[in-house]
DSSP file (Angstrom, degrees, kcal/mol; ACC not computed):
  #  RESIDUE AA STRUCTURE BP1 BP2  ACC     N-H-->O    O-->H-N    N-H-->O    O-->H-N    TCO  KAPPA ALPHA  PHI   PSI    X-CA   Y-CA   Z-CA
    1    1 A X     >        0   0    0      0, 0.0     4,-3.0     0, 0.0     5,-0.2   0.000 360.0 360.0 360.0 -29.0  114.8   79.3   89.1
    2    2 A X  H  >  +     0   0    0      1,-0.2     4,-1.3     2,-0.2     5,-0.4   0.879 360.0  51.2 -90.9 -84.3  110.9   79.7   90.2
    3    3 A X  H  4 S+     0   0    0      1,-0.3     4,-0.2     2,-0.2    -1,-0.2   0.577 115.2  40.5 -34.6 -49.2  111.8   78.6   93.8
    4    4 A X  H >> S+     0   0    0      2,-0.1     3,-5.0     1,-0.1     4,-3.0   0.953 123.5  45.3 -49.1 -52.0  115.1   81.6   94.1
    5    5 A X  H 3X S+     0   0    0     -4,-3.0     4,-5.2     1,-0.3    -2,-0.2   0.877 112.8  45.9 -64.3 -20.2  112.5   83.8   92.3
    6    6 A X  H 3< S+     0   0    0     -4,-1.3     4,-0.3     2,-0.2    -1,-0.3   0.503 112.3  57.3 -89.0 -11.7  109.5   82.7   94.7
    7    7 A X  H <> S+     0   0    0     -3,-5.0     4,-0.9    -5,-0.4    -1,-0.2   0.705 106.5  46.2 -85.0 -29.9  112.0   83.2   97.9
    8    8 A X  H >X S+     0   0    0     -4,-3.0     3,-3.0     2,-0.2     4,-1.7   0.985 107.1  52.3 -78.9 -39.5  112.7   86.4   97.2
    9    9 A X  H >X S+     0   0    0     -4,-5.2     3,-6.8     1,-0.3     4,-0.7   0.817 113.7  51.3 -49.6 -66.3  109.1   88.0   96.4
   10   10 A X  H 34 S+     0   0    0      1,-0.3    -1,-0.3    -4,-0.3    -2,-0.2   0.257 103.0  48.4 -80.7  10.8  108.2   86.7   99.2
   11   11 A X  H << S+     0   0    0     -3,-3.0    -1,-0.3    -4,-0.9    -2,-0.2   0.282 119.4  52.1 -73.6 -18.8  111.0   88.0  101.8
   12   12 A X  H << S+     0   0    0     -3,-6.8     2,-0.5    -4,-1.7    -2,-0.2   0.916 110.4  50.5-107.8 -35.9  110.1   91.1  100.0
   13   13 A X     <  +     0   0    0     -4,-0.7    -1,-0.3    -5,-0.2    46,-0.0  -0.897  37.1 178.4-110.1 157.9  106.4   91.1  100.4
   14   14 A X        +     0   0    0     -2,-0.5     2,-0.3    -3,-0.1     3,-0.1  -0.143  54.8  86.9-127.2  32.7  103.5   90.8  102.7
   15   15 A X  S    S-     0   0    0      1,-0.1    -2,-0.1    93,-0.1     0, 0.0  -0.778  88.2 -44.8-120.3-171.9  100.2   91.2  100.9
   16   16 A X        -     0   0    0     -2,-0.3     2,-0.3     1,-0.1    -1,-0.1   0.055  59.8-161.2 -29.9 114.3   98.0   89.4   99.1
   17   17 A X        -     0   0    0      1,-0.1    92,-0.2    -3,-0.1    91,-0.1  -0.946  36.7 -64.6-131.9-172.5   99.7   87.1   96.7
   18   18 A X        -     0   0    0     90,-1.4     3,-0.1    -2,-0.3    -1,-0.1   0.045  60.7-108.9 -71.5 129.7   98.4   85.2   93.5
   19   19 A X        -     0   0    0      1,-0.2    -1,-0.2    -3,-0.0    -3,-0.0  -0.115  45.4 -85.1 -65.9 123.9   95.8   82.7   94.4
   20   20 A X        -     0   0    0      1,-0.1     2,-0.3     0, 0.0    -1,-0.2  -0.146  53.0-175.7 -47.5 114.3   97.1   78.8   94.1
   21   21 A X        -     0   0    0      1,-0.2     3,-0.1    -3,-0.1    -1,-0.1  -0.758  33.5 -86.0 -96.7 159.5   96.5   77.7   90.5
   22   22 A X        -     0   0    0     -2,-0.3    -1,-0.2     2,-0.1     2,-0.0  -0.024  62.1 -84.3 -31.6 162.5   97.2   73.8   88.9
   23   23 A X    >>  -     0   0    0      1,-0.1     4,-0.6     2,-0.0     3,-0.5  -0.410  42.2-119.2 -59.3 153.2  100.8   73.2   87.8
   24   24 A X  T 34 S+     0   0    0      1,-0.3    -1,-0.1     2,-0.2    -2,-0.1   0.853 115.4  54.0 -54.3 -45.9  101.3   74.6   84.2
   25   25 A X  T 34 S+     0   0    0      1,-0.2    -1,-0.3     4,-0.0    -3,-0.0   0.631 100.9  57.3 -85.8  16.2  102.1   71.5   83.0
   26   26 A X  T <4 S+     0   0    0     -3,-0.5    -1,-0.2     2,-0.0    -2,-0.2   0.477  90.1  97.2 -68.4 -24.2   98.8   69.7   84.4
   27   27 A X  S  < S-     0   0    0     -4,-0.6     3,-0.1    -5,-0.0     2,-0.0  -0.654  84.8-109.6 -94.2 162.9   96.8   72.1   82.5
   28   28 A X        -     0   0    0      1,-0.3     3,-0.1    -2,-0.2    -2,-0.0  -0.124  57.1 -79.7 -71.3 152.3   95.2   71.3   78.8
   29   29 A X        -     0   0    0      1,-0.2     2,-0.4    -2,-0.0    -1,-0.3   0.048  59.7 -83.8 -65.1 164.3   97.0   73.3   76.0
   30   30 A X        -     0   0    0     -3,-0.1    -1,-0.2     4,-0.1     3,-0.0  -0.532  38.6-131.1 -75.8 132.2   96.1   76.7   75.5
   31   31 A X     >  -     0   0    0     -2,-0.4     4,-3.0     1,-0.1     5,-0.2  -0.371  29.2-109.9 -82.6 167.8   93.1   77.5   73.4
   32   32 A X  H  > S+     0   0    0      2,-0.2     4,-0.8     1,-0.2     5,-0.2   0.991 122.1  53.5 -51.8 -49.2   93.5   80.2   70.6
   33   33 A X  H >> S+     0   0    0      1,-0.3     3,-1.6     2,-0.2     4,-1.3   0.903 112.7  43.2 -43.4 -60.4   91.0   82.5   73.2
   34   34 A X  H 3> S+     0   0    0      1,-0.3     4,-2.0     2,-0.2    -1,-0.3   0.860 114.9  47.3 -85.3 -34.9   93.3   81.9   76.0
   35   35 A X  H 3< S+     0   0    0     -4,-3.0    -1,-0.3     1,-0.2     4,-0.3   0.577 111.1  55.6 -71.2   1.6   96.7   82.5   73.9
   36   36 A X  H <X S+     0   0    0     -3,-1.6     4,-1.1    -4,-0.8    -2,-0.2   0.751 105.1  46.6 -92.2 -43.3   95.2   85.4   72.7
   37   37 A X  H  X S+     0   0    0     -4,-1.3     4,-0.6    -5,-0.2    -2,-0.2   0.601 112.2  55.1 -69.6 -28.8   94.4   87.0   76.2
   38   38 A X  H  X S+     0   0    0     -4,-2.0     4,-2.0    -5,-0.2    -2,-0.1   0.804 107.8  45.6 -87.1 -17.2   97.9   86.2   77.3
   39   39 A X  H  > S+     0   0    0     -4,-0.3     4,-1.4    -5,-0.2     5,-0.2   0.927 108.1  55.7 -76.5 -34.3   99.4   87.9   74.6
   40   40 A X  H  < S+     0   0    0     -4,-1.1     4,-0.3     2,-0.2    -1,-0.2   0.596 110.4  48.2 -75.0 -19.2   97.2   90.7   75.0
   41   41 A X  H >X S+     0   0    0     -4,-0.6     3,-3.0     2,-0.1     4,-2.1   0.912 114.6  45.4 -46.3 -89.3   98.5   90.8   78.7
   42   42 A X  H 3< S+     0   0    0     -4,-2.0    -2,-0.2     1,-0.3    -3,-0.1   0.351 103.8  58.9  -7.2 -35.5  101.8   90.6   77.6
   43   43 A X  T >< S+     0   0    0     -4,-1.4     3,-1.6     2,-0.2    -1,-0.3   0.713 108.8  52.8 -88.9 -42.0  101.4   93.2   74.8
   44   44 A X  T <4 S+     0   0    0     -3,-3.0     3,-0.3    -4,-0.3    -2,-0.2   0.946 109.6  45.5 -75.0 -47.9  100.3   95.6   77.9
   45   45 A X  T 3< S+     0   0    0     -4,-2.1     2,-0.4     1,-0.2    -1,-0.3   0.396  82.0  90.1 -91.6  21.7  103.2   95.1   79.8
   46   46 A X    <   +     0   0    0     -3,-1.6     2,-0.3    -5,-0.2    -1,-0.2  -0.270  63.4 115.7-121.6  77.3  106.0   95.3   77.2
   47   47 A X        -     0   0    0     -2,-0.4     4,-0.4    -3,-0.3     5,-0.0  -0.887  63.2-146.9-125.7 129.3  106.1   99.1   78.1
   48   48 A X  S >> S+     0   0    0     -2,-0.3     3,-2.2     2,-0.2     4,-1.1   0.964 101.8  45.8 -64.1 -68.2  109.4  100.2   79.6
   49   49 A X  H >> S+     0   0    0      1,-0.3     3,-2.3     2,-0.2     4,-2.2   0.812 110.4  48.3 -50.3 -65.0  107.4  102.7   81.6
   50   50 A X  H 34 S+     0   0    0      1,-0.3     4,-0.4     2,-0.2    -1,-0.3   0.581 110.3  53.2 -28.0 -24.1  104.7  100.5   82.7
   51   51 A X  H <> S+     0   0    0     -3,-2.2     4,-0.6    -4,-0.4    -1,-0.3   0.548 113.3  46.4 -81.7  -2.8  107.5   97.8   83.8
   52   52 A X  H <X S+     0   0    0     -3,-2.3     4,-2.7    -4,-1.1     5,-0.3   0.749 113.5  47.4-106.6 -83.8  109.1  100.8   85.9
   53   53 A X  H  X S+     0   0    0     -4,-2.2     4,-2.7     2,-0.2    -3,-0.2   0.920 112.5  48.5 -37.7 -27.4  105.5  102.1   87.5
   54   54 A X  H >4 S+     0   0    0     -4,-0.4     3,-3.6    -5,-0.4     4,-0.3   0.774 117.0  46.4 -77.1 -65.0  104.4   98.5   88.6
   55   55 A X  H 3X S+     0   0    0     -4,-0.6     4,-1.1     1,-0.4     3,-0.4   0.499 112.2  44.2 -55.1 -15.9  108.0   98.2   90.0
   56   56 A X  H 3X S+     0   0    0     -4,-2.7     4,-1.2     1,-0.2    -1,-0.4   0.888 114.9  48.8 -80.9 -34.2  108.1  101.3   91.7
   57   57 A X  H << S+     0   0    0     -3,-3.6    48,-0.5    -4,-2.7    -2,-0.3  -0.117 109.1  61.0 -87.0  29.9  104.1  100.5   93.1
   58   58 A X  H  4 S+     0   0    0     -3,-0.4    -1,-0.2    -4,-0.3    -2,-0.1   0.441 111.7  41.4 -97.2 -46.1  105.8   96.7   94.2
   59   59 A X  H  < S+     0   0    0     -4,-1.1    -2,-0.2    -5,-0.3    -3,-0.1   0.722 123.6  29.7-100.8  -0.4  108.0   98.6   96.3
   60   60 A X  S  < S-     0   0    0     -4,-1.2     2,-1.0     1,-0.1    -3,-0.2   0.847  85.0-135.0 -93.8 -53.7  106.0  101.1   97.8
   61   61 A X  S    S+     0   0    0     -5,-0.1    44,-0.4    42,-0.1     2,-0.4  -0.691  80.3   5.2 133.3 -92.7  102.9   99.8   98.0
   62   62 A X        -     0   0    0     -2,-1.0     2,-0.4    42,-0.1    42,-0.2  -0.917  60.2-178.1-156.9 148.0  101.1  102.7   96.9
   63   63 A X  E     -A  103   0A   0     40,-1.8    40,-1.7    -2,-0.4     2,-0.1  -0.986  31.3-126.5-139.9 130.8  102.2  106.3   95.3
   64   64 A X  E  >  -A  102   0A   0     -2,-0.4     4,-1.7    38,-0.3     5,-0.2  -0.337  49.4 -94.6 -71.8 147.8  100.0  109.1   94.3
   65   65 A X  H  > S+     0   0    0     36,-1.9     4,-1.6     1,-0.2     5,-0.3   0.979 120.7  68.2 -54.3 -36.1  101.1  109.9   90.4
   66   66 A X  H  >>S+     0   0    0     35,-0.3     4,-0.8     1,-0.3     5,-0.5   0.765  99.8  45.8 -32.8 -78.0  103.4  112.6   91.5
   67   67 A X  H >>5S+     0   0    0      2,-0.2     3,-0.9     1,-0.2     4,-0.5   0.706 110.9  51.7  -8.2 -68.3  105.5  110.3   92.9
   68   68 A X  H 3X5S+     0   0    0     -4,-1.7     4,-2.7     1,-0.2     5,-0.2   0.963 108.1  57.1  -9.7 -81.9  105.4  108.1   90.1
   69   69 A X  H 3X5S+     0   0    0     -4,-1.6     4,-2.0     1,-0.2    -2,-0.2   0.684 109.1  37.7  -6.2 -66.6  106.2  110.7   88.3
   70   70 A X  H <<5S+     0   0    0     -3,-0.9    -1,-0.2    -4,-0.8    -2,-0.2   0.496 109.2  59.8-101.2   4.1  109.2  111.7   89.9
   71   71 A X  H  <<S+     0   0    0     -4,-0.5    -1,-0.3    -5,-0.5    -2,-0.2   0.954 114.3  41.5 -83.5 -40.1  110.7  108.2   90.7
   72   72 A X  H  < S-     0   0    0     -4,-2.7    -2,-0.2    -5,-0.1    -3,-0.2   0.796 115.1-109.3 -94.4 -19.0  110.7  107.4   87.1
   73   73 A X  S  < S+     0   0    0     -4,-2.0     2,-0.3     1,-0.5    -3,-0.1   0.668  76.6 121.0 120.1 104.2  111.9  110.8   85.5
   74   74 A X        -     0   0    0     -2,-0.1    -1,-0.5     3,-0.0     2,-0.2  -0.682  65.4 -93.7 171.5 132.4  108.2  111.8   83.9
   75   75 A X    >>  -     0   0    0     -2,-0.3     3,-2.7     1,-0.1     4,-2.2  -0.452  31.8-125.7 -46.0 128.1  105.4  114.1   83.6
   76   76 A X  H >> S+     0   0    0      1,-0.3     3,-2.5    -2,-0.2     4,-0.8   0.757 114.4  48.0 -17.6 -78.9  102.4  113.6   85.9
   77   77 A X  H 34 S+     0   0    0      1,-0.3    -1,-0.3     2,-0.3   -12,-0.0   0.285 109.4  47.0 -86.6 -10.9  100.3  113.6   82.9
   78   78 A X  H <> S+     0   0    0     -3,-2.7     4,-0.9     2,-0.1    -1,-0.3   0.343 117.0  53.0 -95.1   2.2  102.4  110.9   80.6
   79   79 A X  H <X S+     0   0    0     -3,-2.5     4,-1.3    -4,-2.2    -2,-0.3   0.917 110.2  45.0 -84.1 -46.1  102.3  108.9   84.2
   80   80 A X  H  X S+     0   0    0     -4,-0.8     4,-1.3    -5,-0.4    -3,-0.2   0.699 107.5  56.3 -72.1 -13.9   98.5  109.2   84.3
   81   81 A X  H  4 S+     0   0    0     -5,-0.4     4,-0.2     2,-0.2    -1,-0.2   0.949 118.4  33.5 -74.7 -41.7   98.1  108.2   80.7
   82   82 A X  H  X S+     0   0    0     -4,-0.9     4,-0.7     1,-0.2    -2,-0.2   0.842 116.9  53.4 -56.1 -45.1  100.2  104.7   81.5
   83   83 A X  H  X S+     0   0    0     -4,-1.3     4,-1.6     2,-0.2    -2,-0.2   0.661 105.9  51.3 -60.1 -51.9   98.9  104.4   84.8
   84   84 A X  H  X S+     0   0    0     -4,-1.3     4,-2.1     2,-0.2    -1,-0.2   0.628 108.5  60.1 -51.3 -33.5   95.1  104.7   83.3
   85   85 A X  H  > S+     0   0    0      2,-0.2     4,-1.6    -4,-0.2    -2,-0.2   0.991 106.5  40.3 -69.9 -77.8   96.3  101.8   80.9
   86   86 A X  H  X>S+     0   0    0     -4,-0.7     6,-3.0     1,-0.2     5,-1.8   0.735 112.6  57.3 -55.4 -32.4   97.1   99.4   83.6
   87   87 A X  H ><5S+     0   0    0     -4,-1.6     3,-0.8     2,-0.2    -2,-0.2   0.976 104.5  54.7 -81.9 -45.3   93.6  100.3   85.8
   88   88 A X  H 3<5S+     0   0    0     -4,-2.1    -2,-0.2     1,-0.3    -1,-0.2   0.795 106.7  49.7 -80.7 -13.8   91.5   99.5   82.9
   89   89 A X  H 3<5S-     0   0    0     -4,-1.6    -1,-0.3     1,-0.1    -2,-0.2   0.941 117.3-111.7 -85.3 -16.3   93.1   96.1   82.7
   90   90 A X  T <<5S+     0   0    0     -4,-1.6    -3,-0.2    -3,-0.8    -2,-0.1   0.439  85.1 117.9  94.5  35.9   92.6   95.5   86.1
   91   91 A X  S   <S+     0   0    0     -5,-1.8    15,-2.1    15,-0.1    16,-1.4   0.642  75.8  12.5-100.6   2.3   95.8   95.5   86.9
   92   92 A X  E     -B  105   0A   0     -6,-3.0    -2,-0.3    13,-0.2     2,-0.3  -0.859  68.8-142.8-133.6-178.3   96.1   98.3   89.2
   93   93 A X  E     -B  104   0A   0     11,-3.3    11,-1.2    -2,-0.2     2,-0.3  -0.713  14.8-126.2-125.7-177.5   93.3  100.6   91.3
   94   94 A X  E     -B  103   0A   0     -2,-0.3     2,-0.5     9,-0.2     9,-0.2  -0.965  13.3-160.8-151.2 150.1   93.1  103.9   92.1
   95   95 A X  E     -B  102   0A   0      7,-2.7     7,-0.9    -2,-0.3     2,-0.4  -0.744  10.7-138.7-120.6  76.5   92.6  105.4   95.0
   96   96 A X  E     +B  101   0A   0     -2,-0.5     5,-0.2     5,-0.2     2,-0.1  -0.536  19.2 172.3 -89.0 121.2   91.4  109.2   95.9
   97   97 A X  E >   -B  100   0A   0      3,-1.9     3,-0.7    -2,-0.4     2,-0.5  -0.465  63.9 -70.9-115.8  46.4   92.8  111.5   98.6
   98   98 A X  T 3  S-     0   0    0      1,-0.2    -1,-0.0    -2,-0.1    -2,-0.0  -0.852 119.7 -14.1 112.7-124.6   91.5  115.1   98.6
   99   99 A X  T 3  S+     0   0    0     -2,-0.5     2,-1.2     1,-0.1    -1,-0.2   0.782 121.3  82.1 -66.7 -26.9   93.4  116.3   95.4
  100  100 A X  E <   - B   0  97A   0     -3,-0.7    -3,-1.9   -36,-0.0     2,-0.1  -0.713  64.6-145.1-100.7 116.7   96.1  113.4   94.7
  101  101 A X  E     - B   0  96A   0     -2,-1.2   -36,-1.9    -5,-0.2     2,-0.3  -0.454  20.7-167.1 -32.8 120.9   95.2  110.1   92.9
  102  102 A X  E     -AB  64  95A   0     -7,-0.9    -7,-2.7   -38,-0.2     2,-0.3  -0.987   1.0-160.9-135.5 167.3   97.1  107.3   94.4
  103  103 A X  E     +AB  63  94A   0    -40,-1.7   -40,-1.8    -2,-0.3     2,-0.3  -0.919   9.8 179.7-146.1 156.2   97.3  104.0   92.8
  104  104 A X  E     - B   0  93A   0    -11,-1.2   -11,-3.3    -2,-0.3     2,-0.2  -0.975  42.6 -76.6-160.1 148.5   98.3  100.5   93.8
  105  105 A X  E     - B   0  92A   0    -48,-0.5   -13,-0.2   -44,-0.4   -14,-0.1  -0.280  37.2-176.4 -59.4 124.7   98.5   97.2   92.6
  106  106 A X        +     0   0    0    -15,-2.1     2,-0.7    -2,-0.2   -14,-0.2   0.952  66.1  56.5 -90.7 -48.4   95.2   95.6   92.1
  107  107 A X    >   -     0   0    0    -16,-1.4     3,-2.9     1,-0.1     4,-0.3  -0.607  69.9-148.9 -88.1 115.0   96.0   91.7   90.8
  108  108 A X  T 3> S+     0   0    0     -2,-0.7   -90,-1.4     1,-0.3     4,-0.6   0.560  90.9  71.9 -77.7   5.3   98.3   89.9   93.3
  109  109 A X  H 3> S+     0   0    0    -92,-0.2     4,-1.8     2,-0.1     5,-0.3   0.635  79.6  80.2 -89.5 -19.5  100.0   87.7   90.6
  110  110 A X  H X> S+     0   0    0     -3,-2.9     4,-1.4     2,-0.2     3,-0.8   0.840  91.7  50.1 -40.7 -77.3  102.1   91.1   89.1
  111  111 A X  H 3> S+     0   0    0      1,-0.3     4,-3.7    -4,-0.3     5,-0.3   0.843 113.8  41.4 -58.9 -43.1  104.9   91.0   91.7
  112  112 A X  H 3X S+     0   0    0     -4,-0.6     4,-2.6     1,-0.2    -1,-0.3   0.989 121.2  47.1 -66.7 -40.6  105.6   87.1   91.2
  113  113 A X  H <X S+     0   0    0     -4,-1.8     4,-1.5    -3,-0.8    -2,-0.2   0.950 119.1  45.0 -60.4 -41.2  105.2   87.9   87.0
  114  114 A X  H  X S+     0   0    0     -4,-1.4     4,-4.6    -5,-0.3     5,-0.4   0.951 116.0  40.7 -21.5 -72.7  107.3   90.6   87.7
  115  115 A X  H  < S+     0   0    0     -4,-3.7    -2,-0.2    -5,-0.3    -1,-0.2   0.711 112.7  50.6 -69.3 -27.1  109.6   89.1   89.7
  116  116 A X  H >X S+     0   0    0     -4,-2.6     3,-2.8    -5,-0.3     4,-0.7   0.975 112.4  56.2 -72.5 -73.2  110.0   85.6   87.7
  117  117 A X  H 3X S+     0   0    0     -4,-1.5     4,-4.1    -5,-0.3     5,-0.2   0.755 108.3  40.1 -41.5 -33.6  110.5   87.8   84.7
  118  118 A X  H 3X S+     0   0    0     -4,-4.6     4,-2.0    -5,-0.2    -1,-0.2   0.828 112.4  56.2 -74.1  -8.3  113.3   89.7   85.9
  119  119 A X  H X4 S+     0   0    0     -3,-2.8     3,-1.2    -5,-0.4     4,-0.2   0.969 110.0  47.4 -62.3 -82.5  114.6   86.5   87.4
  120  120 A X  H >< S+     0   0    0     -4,-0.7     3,-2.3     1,-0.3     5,-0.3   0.908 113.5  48.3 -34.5 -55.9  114.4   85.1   83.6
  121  121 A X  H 3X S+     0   0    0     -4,-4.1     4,-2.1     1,-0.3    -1,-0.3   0.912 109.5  50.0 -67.0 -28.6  116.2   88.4   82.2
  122  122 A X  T << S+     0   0    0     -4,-2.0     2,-0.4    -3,-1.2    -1,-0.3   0.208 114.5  44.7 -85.5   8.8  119.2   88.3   84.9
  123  123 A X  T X4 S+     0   0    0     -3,-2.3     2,-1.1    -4,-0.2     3,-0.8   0.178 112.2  61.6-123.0-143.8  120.0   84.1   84.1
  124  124 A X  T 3> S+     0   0    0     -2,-0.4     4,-3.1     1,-0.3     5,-0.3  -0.460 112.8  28.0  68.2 -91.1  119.6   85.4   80.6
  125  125 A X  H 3X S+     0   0    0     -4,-2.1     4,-0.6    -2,-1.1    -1,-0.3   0.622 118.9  51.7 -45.0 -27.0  122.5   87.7   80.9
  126  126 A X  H <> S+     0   0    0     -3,-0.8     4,-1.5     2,-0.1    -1,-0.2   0.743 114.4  48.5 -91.2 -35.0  124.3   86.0   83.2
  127  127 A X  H  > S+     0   0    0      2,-0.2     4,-0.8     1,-0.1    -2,-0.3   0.866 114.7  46.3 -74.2 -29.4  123.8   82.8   80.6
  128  128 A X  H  X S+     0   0    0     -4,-3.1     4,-0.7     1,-0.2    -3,-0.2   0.855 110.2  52.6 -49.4 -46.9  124.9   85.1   77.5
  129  129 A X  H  < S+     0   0    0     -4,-0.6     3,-0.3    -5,-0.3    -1,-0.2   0.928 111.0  46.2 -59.4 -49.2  127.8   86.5   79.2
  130  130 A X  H  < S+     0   0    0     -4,-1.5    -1,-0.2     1,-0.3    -2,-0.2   0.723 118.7  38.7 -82.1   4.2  129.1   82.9   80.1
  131  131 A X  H  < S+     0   0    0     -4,-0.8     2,-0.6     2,-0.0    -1,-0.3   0.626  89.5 115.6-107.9 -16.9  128.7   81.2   76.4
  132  132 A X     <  +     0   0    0     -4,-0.7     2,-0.3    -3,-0.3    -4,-0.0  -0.407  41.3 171.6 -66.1 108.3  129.7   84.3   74.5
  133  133 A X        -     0   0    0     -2,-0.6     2,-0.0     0, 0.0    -1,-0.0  -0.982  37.4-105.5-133.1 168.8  133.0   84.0   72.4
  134  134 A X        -     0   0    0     -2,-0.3     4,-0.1     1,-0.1     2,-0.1  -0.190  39.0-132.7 -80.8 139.0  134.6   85.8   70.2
  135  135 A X        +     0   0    0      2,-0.1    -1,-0.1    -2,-0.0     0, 0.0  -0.240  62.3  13.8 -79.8 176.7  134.4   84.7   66.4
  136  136 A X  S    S-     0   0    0     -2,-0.1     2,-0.5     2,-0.0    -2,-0.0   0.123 102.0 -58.7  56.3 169.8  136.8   84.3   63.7
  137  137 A X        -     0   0    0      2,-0.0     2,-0.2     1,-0.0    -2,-0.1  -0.699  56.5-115.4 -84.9 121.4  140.8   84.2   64.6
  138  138 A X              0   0    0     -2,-0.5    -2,-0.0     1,-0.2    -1,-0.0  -0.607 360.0 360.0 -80.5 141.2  142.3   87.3   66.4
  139  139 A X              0   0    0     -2,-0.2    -1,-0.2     0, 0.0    -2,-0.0   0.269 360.0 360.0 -77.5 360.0  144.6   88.7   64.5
């Protein structure tokens, strides 16, 4: 699965991406601190809108909030409030052009976390679909 999901980002992008770490399993269990900080990542990104904005700034690149805005169905001003969310974790920047704020992804590990996860939710579905039957005896 990481090897489809790790073909595609990268057929799909060309910037910066997340900086080589140890294998997962090679590393020492997770301390409370560090499970604490991933949940608290986690916590941030399980906002339907925030999973929408990074993915719209994955495939642009970078979009001033209007834009945002209107790719996702939103007011400017519920966009900047999400958007604001995500710059103070340091996962996106911001970027000023005369009047428009434009914003882009700051940390080059989103699109593969992105990308694995949606990876994960589409075998997910695809595994549900194919194990699913019906209970009890049709009548």
């Amino acid at each position: 699965m990481l090897d489809r999901s790790a073909g595609r980002l990268a057929s799909r992008q060309s910037a910066v991406v997340c900086p080589p770490k140890p294998p997962l399993q090679g590393r020492p269990l997770l301390s409370g601190a560090q499970a604490e900080h991933l949940q608290a990542v986690f916590k941030m990104l399980a906002n339907t809108t925030r999973l929408r904005l990074l993915h719209a700034l994955v495939r642009a690149g970078e979009l001033c909030v209007t834009d945002l805005a209107q790719a996702i169905g939103m007011t400017p001003q519920a966009v900047s409030n999400q958007l604001q969310r995500l710059v103070d974790r340091g996962i996106l920047i911001a970027r000023r052009n005369g009047s428009n704020v434009h914003y882009r992804i700051l940390d080059p590990c989103v699109p593969s976390l992105l990308d694995t996860a949606l990876c994960l939710s589409e075998d997910a579905e695809t595994a549900g679909a194919e194990t699913t039957r019906p209970r009890g005896r049709a009548r």
